[in-house]
C-alpha positions, -999 to +999 in steps of 0.1 A: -135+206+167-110+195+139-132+178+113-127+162+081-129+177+046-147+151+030-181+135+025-197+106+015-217+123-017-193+144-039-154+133-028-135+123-054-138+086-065-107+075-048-117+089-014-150+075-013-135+038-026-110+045+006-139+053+032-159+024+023-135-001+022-112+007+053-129+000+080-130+019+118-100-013+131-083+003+106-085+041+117-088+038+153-061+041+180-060+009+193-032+016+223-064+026+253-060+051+278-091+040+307-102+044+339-119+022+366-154+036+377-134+040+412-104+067+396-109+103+407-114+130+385-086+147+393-065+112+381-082+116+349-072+152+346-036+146+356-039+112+327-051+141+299-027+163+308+003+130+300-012+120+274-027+150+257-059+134+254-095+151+257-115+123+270-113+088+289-133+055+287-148+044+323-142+009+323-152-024+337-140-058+326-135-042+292-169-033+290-170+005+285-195+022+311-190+056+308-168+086+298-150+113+312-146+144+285-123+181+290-159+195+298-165+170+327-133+178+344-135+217+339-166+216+357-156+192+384-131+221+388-152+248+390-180+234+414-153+217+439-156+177+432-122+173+411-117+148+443-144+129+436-147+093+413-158+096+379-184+072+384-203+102+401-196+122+371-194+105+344-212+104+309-231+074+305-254+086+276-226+072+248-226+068+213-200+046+197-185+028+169-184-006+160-149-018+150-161-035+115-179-008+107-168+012+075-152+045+076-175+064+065-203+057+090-175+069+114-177+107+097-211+105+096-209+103+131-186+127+136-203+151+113-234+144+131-231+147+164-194+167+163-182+147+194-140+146+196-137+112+197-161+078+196-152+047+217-149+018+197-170-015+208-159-052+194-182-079+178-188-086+216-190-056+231-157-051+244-140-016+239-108-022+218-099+013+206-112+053+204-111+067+172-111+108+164-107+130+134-072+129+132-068+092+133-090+090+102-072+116+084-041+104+089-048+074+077-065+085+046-040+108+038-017+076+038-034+054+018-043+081-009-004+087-010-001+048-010-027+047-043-011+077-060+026+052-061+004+026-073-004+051-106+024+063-108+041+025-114+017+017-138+017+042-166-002+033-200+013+051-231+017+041-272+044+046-293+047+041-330+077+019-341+079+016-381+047+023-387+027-001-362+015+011-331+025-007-299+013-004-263+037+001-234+033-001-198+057+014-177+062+007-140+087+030-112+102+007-096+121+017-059+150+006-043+144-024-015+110-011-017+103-057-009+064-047-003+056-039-040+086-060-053+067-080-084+038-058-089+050-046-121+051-086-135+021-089-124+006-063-139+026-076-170+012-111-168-025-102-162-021-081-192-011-108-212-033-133-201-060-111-211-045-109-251-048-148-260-016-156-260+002-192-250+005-198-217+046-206-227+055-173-234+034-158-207+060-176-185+086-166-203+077-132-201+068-134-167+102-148-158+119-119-178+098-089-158+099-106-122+142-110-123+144-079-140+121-059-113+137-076-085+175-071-101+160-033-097+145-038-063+179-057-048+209-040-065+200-006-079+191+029-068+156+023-083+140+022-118+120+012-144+105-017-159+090-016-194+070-039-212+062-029-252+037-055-265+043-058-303+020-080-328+052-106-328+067-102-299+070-087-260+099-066-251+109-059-216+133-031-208+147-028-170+167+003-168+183+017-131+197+045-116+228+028-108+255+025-093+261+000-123+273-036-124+310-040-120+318-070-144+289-083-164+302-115-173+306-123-140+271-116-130+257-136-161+270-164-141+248-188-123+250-183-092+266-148-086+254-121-067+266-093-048+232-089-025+240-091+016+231-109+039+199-093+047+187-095+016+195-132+011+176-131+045+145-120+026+146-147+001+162-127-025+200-127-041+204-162-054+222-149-085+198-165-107+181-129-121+203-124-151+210-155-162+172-168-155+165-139-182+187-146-207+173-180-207+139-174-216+148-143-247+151-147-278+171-118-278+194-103-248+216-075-240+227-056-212+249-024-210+261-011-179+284+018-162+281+039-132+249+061-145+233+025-144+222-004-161+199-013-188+186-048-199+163-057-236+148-087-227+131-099-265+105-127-263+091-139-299+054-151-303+056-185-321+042-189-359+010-210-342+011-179-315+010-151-344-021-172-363-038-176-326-035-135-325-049-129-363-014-111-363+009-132-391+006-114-425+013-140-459+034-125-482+020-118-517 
């Protein structure tokens, strides 16, 4: 039997946040290959054999009443009944999952009583899935490769500019990759809710990363936004892979955009981004060619902002 390489006890941090929050509805296979307690034997070997399955649920109403396994039908073969109907033959003695039950009691199980696959029971006792090593590996191996793209968009690094240290965040950003589309300005904002500063220039900010990530998102072959928080001031930098923007100065225009119609279809395109930007900096550039495009959005804290922050020096 396949099993899975992990446990409860000494898995890295990020598998055992993953098997306690995902929960067996999440794993299982919910498309159900049954049986009626009438079915033959040999029509569940001939429905393994389609379906390259190892074991069937014995149904009634959706209540599950027995199963058939690979070991049930090889002996049915052997001693002469293949003919006969599984309710004759079939295991009854069954040990199953719960569908809002977490992953991990499902290895538990698995490790426990190394069965190839558990039947999986609703909140009224109705079978709505099976659920075997693979399904949970395959899943896990997704959503650690999911969490990995999550690091890897939010980077944390300093960087020393004339003497004064400043933080920077730096999020990848993909191309129509609409699923994570603003989870760089959030990031952004929730960071800068947490400093103190005025809930203005939080918007503006916020403004100047969201039409930035989506102008990434929409129009480029992918990215990178990022955000340098200063003592005076929060700079956000979009830079793209191309293919570049033909004429600038028509896409400062209000209004002007170059997205499909699929992506208006999606709520996105307006031609608003650039000029949306430009609108909340106190500084703005853009420079851009076929390599790609980059944008300095420059947002200043106020002189009641800066005393707010302990961050406005008096000259001597």
């Amino acid at each position: 039997m396949q099993t899975i390489p992990i446990n409860t006890i000494n898995s890295p941090t990020i598998i055992l946040e993953l098997i306690y929050r995902l929960k067996v509805k999440d794993v299982m296979t919910h498309k159900l290959i049954s049986v009626t307690r009438e079915a033959t034997l040999r029509e569940v070997q001939h429905l393994m054999k389609e379906n390259s399955i190892t074991g069937v649920p014995v149904v009634s109403d959706r209540r599950l009443i027995g199963i058939v396994s690979m070991d049930d039908i090889i002996q049915a073969l052997d001693f002469g009944y293949i003919e006969e109907a599984v309710e004759k033959h079939m295991s009854q003695n069954l040990i199953v999952l719960e569908e809002d039950m977490p992953v991990s009691f499902a290895i538990s199980y698995f490790d426990r009583y190394r069965y190839h696959r558990f039947p999986v029971l609703s909140k009224e006792k109705e079978i709505v899935g099976m659920v075997t090593t693979r399904d949970i590996s395959t899943r896990l191996l997704w959503e650690i490769n999911h969490e990995v793209e999550n690091l890897e968009r939010m980077i944390q690094t300093t960087k020393v500019t004339d003497g004064l240290t400043r933080e920077v965040q730096s999020f990848s950003i993909l191309k129509h990759d609409f699923e994570n589309a603003g989870f760089a300005s959030t990031e952004i904002k929730k960071k800068l809710k947490q400093s103190g500063l005025f809930p203005k220039t939080i918007r503006k900010v916020a403004i100047a990363s969201y039409e930035l990530e989506i102008n990434i998102v929409v129009h480029s072959n992918g990215g990178r936004i990022t955000a340098e928080y200063g003592p005076d001031e929060v700079i956000i930098t979009a830079e793209d892979n191309g293919p570049g923007i033909e004429d600038v100065d028509q896409a400062m225009q209000t209004g002007f955009s170059t997205a499909n119609e699929w992506i208006r279809s999606l709520g996105f395109g307006a031609g608003m981004g650039l000029p949306n930007v430009k609108s909340v900096s106190d500084d703005f550039s853009i420079k851009s060619g076929e390599n790609g495009t980059t944008v300095v959005s420059r947002i200043l804290f106020s002189e009641q902002e800066k005393v707010h922050l302990g961050t406005k020096t008096t000259k001597e």
